[in-house]
C-alpha positions as CSV (number, residue, x, y, z in Angstrom):
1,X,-19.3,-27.6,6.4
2,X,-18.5,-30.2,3.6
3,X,-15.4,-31.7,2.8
4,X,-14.5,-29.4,-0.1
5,X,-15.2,-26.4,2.2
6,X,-13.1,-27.6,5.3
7,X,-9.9,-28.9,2.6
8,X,-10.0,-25.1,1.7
9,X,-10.5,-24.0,5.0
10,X,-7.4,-26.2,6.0
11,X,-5.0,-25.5,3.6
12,X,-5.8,-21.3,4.2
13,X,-5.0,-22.0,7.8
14,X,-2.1,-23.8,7.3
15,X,-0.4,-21.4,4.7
16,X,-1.6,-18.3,7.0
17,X,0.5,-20.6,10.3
18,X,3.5,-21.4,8.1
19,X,3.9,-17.3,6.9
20,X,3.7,-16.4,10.5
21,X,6.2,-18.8,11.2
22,X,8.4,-17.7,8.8
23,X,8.1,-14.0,9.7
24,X,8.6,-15.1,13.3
25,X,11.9,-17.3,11.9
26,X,13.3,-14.0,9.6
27,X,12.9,-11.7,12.0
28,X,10.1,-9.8,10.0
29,X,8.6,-8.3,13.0
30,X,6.2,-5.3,11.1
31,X,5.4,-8.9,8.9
32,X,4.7,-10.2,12.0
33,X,2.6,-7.9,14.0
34,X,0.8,-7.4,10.8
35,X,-0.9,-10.9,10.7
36,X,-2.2,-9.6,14.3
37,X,-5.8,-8.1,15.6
38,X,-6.1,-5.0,17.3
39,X,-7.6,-7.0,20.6
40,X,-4.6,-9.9,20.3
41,X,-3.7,-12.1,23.7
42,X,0.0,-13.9,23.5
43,X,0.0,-16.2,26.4
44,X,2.9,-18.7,27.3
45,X,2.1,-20.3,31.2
46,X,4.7,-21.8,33.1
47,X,2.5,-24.8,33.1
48,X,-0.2,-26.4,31.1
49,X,-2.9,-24.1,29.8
50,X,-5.9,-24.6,31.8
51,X,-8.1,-22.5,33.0
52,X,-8.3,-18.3,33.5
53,X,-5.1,-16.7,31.9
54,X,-5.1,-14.0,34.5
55,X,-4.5,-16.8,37.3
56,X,-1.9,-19.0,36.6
57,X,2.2,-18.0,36.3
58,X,2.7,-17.0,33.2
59,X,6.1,-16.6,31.1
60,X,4.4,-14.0,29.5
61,X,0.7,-12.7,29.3
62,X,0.7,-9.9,26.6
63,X,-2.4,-8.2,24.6
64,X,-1.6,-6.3,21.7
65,X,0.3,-2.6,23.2
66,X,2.6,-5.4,24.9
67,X,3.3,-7.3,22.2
68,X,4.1,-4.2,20.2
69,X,6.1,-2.8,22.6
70,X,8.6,-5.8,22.7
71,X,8.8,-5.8,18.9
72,X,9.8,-2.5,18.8
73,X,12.5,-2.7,21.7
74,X,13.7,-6.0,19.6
75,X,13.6,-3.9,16.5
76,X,16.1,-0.9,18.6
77,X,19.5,-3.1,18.1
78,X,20.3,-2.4,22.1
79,X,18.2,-5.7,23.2
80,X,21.8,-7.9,24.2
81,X,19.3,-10.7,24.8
82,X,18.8,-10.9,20.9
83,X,21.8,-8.9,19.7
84,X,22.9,-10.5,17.1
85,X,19.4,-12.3,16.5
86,X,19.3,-15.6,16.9
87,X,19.1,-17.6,14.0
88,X,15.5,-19.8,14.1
89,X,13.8,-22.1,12.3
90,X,10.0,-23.3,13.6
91,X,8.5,-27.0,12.2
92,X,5.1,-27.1,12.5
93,X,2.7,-30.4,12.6
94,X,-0.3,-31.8,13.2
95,X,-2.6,-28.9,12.2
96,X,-5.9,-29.5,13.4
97,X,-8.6,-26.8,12.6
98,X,-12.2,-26.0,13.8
99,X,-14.1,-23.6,12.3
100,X,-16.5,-21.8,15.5
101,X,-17.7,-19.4,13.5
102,X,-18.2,-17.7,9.9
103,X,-15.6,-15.4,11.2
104,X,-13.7,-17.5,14.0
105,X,-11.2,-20.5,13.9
106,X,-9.5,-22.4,16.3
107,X,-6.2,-24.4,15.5
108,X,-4.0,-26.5,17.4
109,X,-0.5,-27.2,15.7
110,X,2.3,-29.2,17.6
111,X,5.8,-27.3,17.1
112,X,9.5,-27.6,17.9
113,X,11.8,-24.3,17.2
114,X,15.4,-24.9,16.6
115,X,17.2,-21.8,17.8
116,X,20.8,-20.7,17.8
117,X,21.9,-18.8,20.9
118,X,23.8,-16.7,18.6
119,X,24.4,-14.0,21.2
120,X,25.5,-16.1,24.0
121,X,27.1,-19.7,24.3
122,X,26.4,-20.5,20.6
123,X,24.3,-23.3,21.7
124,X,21.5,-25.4,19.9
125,X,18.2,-24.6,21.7
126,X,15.1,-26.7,21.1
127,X,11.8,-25.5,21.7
128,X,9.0,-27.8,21.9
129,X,5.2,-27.7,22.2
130,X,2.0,-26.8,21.5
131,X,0.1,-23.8,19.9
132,X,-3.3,-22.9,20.0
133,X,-4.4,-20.0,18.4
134,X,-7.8,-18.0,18.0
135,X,-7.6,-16.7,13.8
136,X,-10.2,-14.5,12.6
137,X,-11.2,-13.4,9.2
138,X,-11.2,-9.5,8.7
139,X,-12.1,-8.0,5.4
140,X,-11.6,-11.2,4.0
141,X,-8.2,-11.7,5.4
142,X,-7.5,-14.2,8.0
143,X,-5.9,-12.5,11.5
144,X,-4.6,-13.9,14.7
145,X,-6.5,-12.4,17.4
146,X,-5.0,-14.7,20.3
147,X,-1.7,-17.2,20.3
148,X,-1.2,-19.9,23.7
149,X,1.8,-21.6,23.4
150,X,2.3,-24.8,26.0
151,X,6.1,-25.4,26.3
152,X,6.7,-28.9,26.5
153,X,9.2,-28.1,29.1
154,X,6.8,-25.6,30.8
155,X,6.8,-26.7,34.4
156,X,10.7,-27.1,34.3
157,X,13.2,-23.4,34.4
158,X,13.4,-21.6,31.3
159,X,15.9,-20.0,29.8
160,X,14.3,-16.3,29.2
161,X,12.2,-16.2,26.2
162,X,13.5,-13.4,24.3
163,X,12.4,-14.0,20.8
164,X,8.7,-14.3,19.7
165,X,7.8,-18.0,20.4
């Protein structure tokens, strides 16, 4: 790929991550589980990502008919764990992106979320890590077909994670 190719490449990825971000941050879930695949794997381990999802604690390990399922129960307005919605705002950093394939991409992007617990205690909650997603280009489009997020605070409790991280 030459450096004209992987610039554009970059800065695709990078608006695609910071619209899904924003979607995530409004609340936009149909936005949201638009930018998905049919085939998509959400993965947050309580722990550092290594190895076989299927065998390590996981916060949550979700394909797509999960993930769908918990936007829609969000979307009801009886959730209490998100009722009123917590006001969010995700900063993302150090996008680094590999093209695999004509049609696959990995990217890494370091993130912190900022997230009112509007429903509860009215506290400032930070969310820091890691994100590693698995994009793929459909009809031209680009898609996330798998999102791994590594809490910074993964091995210590969580608070539950009741918001699409």
């Amino acid at each position: 790929m030459n450096a004209d190719t992987a610039t554009q490449l970059k800065a695709e990825v990078e608006e695609f991550l910071y619209r899904e971000a924003r979607y995530a941050d409004e609340f936009l879930l149909d936005e949201w589980e638009g930018l998905l695949t049919d085939d998509f794997h959400y993965w947050v381990p309580a722990g550092r990502i290594e190895g076989d999802p299927a065998k390590q604690l996981a916060y949550l390990n979700d394909n797509r008919a999960r993930v769908a399922t918990r936007i829609r129960q969000l979307q009801t307005g009886k959730r209490l764990s998100q009722l009123p919605t917590s006001p969010m705002r995700r900063i993302l950093s150090n996008i680094e992106v590999q093209q695999e394939a004509a049609d696959q991409i990995s990217v890494k992007a370091n993130f912190v979320i900022y997230e009112l617990a509007a429903q509860s205690t009215g506290e400032l909650r930070v969310w820091p890590g890691q994100a590693q997603y698995q994009l793929r280009r459909l009809q031209g489009e680009l898609r996330m077909a798998a999102k791994w997020i590594e809490l910074v605070t993964a091995q210590a409790g969580q608070r539950n994670l009741t918001f699409l991280i």
